[in-house]
C-alpha positions as CSV (number, residue, x, y, z in Angstrom):
1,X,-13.9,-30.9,-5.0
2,X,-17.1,-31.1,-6.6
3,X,-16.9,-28.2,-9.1
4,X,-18.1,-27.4,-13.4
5,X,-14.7,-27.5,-14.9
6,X,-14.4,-24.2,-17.3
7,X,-15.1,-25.1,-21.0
8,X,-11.1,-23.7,-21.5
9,X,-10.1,-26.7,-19.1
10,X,-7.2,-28.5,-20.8
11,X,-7.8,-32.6,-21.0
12,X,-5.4,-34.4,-18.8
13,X,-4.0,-35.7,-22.2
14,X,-2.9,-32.8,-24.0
15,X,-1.5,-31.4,-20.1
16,X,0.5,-34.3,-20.3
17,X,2.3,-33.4,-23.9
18,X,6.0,-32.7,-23.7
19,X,5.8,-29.6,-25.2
20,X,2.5,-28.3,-23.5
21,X,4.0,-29.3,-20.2
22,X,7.6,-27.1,-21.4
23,X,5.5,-24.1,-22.5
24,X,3.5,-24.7,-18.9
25,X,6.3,-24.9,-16.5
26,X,8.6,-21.5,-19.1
27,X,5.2,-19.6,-18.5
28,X,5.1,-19.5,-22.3
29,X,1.3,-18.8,-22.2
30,X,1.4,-17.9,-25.9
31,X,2.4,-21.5,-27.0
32,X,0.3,-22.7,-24.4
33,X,-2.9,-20.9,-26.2
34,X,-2.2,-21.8,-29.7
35,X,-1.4,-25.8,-28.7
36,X,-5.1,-25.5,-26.2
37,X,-6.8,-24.5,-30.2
38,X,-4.6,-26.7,-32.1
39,X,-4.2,-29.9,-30.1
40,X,-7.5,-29.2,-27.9
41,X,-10.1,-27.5,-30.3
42,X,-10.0,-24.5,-27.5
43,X,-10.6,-21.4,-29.5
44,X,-9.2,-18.1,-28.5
45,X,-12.3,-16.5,-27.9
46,X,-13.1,-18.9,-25.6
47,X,-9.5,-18.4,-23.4
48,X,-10.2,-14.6,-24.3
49,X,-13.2,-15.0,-22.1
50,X,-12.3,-17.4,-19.3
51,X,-8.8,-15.5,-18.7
52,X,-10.2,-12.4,-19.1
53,X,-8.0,-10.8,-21.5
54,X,-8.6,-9.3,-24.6
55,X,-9.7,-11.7,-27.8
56,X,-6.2,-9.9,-30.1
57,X,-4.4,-10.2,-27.1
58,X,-4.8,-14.0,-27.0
59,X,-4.1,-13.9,-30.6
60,X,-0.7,-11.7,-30.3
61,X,0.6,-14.1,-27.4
62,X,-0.2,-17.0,-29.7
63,X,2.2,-15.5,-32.3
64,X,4.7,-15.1,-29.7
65,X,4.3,-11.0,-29.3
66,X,4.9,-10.1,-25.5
67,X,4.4,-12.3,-22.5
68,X,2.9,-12.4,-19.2
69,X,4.5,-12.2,-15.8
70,X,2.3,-10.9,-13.4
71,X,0.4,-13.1,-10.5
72,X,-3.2,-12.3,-10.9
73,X,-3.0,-13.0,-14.6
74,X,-0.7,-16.1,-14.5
75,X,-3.2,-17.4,-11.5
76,X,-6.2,-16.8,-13.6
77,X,-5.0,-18.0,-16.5
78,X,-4.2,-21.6,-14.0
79,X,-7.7,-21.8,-13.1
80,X,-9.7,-21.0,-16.1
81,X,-7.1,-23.4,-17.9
82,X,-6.9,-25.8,-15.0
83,X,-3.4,-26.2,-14.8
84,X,-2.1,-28.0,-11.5
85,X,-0.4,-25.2,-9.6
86,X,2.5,-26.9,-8.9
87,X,3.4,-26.9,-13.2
88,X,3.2,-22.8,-12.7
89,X,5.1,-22.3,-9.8
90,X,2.2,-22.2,-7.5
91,X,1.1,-23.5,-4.7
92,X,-2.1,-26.1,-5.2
93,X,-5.1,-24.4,-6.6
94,X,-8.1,-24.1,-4.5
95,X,-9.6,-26.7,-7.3
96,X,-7.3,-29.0,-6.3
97,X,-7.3,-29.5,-2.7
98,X,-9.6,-28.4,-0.2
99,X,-9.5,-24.5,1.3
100,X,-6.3,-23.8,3.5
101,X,-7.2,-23.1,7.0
102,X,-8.1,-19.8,8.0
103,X,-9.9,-18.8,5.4
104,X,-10.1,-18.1,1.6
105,X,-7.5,-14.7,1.9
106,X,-5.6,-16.6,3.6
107,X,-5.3,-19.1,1.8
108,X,-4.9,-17.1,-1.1
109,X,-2.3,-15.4,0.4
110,X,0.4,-18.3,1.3
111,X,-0.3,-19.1,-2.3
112,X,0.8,-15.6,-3.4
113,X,3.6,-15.5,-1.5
114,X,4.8,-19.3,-2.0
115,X,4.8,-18.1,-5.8
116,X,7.0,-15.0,-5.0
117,X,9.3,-17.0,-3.0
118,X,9.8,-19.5,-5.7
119,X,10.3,-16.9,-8.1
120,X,12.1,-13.9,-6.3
121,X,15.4,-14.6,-7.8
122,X,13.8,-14.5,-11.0
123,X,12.5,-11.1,-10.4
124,X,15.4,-9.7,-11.1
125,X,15.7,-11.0,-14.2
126,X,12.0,-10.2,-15.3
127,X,12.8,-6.6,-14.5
128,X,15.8,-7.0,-16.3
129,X,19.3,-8.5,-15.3
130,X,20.1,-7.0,-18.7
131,X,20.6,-3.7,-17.7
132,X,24.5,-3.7,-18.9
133,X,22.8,-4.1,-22.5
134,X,20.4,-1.9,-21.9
135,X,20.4,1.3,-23.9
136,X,20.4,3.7,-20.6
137,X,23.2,1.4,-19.2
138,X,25.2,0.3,-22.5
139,X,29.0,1.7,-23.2
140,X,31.8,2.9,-20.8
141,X,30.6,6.6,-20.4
142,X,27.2,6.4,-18.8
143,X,24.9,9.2,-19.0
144,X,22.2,11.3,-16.8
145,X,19.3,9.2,-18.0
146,X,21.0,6.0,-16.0
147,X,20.7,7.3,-12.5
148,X,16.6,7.5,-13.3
149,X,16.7,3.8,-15.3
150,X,18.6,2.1,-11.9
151,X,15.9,4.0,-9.5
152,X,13.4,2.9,-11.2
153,X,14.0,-0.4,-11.2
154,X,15.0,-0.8,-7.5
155,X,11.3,1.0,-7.0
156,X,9.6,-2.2,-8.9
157,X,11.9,-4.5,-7.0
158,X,11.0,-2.8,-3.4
159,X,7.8,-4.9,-4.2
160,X,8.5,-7.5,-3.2
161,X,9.1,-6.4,0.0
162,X,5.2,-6.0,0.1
163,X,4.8,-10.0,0.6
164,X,8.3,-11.5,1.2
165,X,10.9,-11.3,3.8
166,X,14.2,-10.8,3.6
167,X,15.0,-14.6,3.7
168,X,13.6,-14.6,0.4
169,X,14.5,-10.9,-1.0
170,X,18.5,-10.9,0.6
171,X,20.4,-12.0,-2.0
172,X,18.3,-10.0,-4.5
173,X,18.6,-6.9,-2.9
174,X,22.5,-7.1,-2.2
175,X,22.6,-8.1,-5.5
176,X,21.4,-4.8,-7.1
177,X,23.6,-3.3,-4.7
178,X,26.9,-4.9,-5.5
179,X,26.0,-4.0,-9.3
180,X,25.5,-0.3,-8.8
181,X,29.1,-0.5,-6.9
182,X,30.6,-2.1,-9.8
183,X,29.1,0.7,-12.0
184,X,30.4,3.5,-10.1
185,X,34.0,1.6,-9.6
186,X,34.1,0.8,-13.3
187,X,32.7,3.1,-15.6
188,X,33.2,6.8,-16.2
189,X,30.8,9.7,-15.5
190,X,29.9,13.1,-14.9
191,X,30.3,14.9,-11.5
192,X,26.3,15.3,-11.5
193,X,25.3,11.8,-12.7
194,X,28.1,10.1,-10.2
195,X,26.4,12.3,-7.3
196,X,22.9,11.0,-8.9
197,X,24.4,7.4,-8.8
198,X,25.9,7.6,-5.1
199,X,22.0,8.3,-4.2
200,X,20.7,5.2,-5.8
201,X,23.6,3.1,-4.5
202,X,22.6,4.7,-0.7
203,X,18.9,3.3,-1.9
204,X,19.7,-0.3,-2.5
205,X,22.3,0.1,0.3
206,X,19.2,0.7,3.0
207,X,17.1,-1.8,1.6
208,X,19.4,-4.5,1.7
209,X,20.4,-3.8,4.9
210,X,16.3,-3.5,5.6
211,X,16.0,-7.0,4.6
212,X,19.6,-8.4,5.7
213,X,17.8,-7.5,9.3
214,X,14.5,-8.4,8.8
215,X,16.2,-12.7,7.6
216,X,18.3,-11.9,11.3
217,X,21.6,-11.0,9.7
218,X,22.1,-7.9,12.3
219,X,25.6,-7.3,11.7
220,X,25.2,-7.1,8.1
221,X,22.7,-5.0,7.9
222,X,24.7,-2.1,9.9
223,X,27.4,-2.7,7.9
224,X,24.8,-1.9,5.0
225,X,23.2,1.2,7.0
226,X,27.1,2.8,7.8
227,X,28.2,2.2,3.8
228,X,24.7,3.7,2.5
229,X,25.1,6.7,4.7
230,X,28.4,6.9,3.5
231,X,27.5,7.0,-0.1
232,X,24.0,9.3,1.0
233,X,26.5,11.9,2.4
234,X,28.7,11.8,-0.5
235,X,25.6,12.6,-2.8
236,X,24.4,15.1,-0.5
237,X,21.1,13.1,-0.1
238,X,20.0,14.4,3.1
239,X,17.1,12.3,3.4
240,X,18.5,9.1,3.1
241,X,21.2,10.5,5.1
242,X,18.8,10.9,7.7
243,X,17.0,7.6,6.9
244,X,20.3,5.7,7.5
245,X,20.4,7.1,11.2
246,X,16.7,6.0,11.8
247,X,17.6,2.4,10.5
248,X,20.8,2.5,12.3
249,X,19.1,3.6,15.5
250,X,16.0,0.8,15.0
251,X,18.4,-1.9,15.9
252,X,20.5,-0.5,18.3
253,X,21.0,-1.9,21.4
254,X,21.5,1.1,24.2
255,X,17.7,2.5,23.7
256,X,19.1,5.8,25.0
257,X,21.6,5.9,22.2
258,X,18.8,4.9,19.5
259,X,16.8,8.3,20.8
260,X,20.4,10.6,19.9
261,X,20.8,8.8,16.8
262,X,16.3,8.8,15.9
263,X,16.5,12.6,16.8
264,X,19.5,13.2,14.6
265,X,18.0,11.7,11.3
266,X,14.9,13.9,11.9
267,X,17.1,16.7,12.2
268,X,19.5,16.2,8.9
269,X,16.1,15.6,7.4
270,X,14.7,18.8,8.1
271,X,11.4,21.1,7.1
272,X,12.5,21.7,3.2
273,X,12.3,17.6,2.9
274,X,8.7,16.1,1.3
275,X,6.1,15.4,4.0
276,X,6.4,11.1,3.8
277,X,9.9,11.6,4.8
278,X,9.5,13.9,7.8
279,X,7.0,11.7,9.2
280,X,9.0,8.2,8.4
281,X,11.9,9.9,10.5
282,X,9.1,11.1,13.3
283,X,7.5,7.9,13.1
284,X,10.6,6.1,14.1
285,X,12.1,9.1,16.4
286,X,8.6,8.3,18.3
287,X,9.3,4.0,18.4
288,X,12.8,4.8,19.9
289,X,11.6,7.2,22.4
290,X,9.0,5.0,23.5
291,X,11.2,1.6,23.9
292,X,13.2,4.2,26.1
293,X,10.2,5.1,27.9
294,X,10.0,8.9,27.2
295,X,5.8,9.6,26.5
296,X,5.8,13.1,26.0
297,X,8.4,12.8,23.2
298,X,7.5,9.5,21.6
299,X,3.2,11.7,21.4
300,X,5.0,14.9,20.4
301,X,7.3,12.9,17.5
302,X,3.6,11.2,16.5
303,X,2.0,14.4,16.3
304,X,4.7,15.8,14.2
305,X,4.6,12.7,12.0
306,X,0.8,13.6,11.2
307,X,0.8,17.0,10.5
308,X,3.7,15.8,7.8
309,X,0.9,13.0,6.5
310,X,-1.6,15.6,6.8
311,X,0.6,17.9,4.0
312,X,0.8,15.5,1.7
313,X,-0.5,15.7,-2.1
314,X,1.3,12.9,-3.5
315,X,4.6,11.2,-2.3
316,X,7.5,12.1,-4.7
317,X,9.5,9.5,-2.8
318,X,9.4,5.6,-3.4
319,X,11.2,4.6,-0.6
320,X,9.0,6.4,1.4
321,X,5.8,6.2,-0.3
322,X,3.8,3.6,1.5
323,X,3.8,6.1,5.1
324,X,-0.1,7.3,5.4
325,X,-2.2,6.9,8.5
326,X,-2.9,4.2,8.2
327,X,1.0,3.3,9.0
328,X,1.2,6.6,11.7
329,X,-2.1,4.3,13.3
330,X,0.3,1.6,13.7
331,X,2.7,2.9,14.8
332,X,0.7,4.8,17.6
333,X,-0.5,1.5,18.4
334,X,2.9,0.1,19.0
335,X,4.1,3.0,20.9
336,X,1.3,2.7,23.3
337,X,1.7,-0.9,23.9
338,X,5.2,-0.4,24.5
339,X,4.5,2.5,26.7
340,X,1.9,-0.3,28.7
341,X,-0.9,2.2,27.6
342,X,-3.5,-0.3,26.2
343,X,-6.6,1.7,26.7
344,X,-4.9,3.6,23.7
345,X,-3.1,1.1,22.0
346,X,-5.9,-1.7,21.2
347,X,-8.6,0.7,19.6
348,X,-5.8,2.1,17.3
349,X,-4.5,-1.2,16.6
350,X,-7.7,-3.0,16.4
351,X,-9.1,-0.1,13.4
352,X,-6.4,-0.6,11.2
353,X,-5.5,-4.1,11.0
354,X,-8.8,-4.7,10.4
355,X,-7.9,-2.8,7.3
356,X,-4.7,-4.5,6.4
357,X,-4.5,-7.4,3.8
358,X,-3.4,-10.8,4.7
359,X,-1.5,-11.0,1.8
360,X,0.9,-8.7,3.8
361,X,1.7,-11.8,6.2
362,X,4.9,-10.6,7.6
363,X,3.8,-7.0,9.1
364,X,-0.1,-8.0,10.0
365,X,1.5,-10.8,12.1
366,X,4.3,-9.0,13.4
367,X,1.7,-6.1,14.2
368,X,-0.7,-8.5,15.9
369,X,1.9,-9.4,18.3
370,X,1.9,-6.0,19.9
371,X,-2.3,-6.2,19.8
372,X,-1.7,-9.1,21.8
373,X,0.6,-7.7,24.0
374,X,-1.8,-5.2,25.1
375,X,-4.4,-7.3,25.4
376,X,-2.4,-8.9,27.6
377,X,-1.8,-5.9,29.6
378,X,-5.3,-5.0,29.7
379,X,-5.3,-8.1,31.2
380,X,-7.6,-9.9,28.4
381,X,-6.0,-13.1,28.6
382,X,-8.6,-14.7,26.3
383,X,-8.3,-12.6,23.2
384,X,-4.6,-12.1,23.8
385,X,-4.3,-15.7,22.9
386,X,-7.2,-15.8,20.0
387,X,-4.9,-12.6,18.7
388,X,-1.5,-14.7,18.9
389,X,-2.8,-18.2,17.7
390,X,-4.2,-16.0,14.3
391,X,-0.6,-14.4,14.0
392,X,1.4,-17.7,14.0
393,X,-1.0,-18.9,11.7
394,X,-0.5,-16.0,9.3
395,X,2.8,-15.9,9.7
396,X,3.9,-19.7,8.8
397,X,6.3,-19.4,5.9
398,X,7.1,-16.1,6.3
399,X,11.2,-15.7,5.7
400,X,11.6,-13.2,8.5
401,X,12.7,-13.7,12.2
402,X,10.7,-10.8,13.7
403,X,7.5,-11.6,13.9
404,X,7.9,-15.4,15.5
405,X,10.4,-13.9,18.2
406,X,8.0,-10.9,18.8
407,X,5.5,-13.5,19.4
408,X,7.6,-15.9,21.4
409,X,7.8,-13.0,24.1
410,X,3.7,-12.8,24.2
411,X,3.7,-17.2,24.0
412,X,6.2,-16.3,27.3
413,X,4.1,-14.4,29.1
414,X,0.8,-16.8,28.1
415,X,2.0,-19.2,29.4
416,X,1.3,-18.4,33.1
417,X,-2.2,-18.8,32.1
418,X,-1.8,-22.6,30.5
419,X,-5.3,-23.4,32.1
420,X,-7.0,-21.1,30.0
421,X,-8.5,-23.1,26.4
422,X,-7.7,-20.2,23.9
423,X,-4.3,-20.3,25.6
424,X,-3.4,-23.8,25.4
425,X,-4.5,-23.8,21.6
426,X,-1.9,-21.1,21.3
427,X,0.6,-22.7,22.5
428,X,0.2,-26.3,21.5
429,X,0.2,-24.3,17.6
430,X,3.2,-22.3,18.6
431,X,4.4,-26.1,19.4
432,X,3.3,-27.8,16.1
């Protein structure tokens, strides 16, 4: 591409220096900065300006004081310096090869998550695989502070659940939970910081199983749902008590038994719990009634779901931070598709995933699928198919078996309309 290389760019020379290229590929950006001013008369003032961080910062990293780890940063500090993505981790810059199809977020995106997925194990060690040594963590005895250390860390490593799927977050997850098990199996503890402890391990529990059924390991993930209910009761958590029911009920097979098991989390979860867990519990109480059909339920569970939203000041949960309306719109929308109601279902849907980020590949794609279901229903045949060939494009890559098999049942029902153009294209990419 035709572009005016930044006056930080690094000559081809100096990128090819053995220890430019080991400081590169360790994300040692502080080495990197002092050989670019040593080696390639680029002062720091000048990478201060082009990377956009402060001129003593530059200087501090140079030194070797702190280090950075974060995307944005790392990706701006790639382009600025022009340094090939593939050295970083990254996927090739957009100065390197011409825009990814389907647009510049796009684009953006698969880079984002391509460098998450490369670097997901990793994560754990970034927010610190240390933790034995850790003061909160360190000796036999462990103290009250180290139920707070471990739940803030599984908070910072839910992230990732933002952009990856469980393929790629699995292991990680299980990981954290195994450890907390060890913990509780081998060190010592007061009765109030083992109860605190049992609730973290009933955290990492659910979100391992989360992601163990989001990569299509079914079985493992109820195995993780019945063990962190297990350890939720035992530390008198009710609402993760309550939150293992709705995951255990949002896989089960007999739709009729999901409702009893949906219901029952709302109700261990009760009035005195904070507002974003009553309506996560409604929310999915509402999904299960409507795969069994019931309308008047599945409305009245969405109605109780947003006066809970409505409440709300600010979430005091992590796990269940992220519910707000614009998630209750969502999930209307996929309760009306599944209850064949598209007159309700595509201007819901439509309103808010105009709002959500591509970066989020996984659940815009999966929550096209129902979009085009209804269009389908509505019997829209054309933008059904516009809808699904956008989704398989988003979702390429993604590590998580939902959203391809939600789309293979629209691609199913397409495919009685083969003569249509914008139908064919979507199959012939579903194909490729």
């Amino acid at each position: 591409m035709n572009e005016i290389r930044p006056p930080t760019a690094l000559p081809q020379a100096l990128l090819d220096q053995a220890d430019m290229r080991a400081a590169i590929t360790g994300h040692d950006f502080g080495t990197v900065f002092r050989l670019a001013r040593e080696l390639g008369n680029i002062s720091y003032s000048k990478i201060a300006a082009e990377c956009d961080i402060k001129p003593e910062r530059v200087g501090q990293l140079a030194r070797g004081q702190g280090q950075i780890t974060t995307f944005d940063k790392i990706v701006k500090i790639a382009d600025s310096l022009r340094i090939p993505g593939h050295l970083l981790g990254l996927a090739p810059r957009y100065w390197e090869v011409p825009a990814a199809p389907g647009g510049a977020e796009y684009g953006e995106s698969v880079r984002r998550r391509d460098f998450l997925k490369k670097t997901s194990l990793t994560a754990g060690a970034a927010i610190g695989l240390n933790k034995i040594t850790d003061a909160p963590m360190a000796g036999s005895r462990l103290g009250p502070e180290a139920p707070d250390y471990l739940r803030r860390r599984t908070a910072r490593l839910r992230r990732l659940d933002d952009v990856l799927g469980g393929g790629d977050t699995y292991r990680v997850y299980l990981a954290e939970y195994q450890s907390t098990k060890a913990l509780l199996r081998d060190r010592t503890y007061s009765l109030a910081t083992g109860r605190a402890l049992r609730s973290v391990l009933a955290e990492q529990g659910l979100q391992a199983g989360w992601a163990a059924f989001d990569a299509g390991k079914p079985d493992d993930a109820r195995g993780l749902y019945l063990e962190a209910q297990q350890a939720a009761q035992d530390a008198d958590d009710r609402a993760l008590a309550g939150n293992a029911l709705a995951f255990l009920a949002y896989q089960h097979p007999d739709r009729h038994q999901a409702v009893a098991l949906a219901e029952a989390s709302c109700r261990i979860a009760a009035d005195d719990q904070p507002g974003e867990v009553r309506a996560l519990l409604h929310e999915r109480y509402a999904w299960s009634c409507a795969l069994a059909g019931r309308a008047l339920e599945t409305e009245q569970a969405l109605e109780t779901a947003a006066s809970a939203i409505a409440e709300l000041d600010q979430p005091t949960v992590d796990w269940a931070a992220w519910v707000d309306t614009d998630e209750l719109d969502i999930m209307r929308g996929r309760c009306w598709t599944e209850l064949r109601r598209p007159l309700r279902a595509v201007p819901v849907l439509e309103g808010v995933l105009d709002r959500f980020k591509d970066s989020h590949a996984r659940d815009k794609s999966l929550y096209m699928s129902w979009l085009a279901q209804s269009y389908l229903a509505a019997g829209e045949i054309e933008q059904a198919a516009t809808v699904t060939s956008r989704a398989l494009t988003l979702c390429t890559g993604v590590a998580s078996v939902r959203p391809r098999r939600r789309l293979d049942t629209v691609l199913h029902e397409l495919s009685s309309h083969a003569g249509v153009p914008e139908v064919r294209d979507a199959l012939e990419r579903a194909r490729s």
